[in-house]
C-alpha positions in Angstrom: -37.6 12.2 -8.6 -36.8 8.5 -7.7 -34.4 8.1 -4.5 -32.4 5.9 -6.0 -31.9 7.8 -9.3 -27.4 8.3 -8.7 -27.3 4.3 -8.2 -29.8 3.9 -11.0 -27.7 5.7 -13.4 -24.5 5.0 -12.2 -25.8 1.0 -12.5 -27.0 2.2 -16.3 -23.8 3.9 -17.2 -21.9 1.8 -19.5 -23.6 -1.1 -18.8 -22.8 -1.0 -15.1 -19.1 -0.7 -15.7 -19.1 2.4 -13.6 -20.6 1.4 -11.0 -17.8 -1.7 -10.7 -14.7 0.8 -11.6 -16.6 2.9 -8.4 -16.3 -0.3 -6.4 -12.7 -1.9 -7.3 -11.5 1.4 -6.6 -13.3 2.2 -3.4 -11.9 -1.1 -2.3 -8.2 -0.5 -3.6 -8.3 3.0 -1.5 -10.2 1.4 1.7 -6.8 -1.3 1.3 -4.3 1.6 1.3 -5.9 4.0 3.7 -5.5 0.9 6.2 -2.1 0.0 5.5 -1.3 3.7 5.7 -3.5 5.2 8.5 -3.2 8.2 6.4 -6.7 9.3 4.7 -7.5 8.9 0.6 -10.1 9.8 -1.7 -12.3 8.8 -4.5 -13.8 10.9 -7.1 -16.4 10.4 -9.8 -17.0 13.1 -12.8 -20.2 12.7 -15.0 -20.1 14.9 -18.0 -23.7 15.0 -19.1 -24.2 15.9 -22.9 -27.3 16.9 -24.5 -27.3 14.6 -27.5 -31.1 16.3 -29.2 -34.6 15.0 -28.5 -34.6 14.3 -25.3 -31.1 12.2 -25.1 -28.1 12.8 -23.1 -24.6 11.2 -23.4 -22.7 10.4 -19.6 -19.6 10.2 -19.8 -17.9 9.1 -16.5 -14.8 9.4 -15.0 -13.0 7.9 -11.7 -9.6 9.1 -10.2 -8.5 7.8 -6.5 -6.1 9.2 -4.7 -3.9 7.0 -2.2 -1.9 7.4 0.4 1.5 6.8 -0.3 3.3 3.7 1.0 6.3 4.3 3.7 9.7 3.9 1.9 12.4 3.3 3.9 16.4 3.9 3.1 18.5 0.5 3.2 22.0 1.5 4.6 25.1 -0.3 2.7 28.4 0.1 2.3 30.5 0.2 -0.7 34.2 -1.0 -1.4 36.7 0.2 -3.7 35.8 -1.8 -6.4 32.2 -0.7 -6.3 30.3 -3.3 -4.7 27.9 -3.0 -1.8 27.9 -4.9 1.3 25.9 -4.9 4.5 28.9 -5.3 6.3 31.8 -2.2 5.9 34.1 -4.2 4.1 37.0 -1.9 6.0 36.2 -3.6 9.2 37.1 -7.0 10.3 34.9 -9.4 12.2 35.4 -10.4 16.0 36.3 -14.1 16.5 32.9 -14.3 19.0 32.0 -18.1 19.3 28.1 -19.1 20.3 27.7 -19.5 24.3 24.9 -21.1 23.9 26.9 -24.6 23.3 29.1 -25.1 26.1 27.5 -26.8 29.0 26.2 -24.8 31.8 28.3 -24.0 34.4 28.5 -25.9 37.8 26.9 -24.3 40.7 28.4 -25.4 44.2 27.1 -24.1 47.5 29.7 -22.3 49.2 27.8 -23.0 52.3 28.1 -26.2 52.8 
């Protein structure tokens, strides 16, 4: 048996089109497991069919598993009318004004 016979074959299987399906999607989970930190899989089914003198038919099949992105709950508020609104519509705003604008205070020594 040659070492390399899996990469052979997979290489041979549909003209090499399994073996790049087996790579886009070892790269799409590789992308997703590190966005995640949570752990995915890849797996590859040959069904290998005796087709009569000597000949077989492969038929392949890839499935990934991913983890699943964090989705996360957006709180808004909704009026009577049936709108939504960051902001509870109910409560009224504080007249605050920026600080940051006025000019600094004077400091005086008290000492002297």
């Amino acid at each position: 048996m040659r070492p390399d016979l899996f990469v052979h074959a997979l290489n041979m299987i549909d003209n090499g089109a399994a073996a790049e399906e087996c790579s886009e999607a070892l790269n799409d989970v590789f992308k997703a497991v590190n966005q995640t930190g949570k752990p995915g899989s890849i797996t590859l089914k040959l069904d290998i069919k005796p087709h009569g003198d000597g000949r077989y038919h492969i038929l392949h099949k890839i499935s990934t598993k991913e983890p699943e992105k964090p989705v996360y709950a957006t709180l808004v508020f909704a009026s009577e009318d049936g709108n939504i609104h960051k902001r509870d519509p109910n409560q009224g705003e504080l007249p605050l004004v920026d600080a940051t604008r006025e000019a600094p205070a004077k400091i005086v020594d008290a000492r002297g």
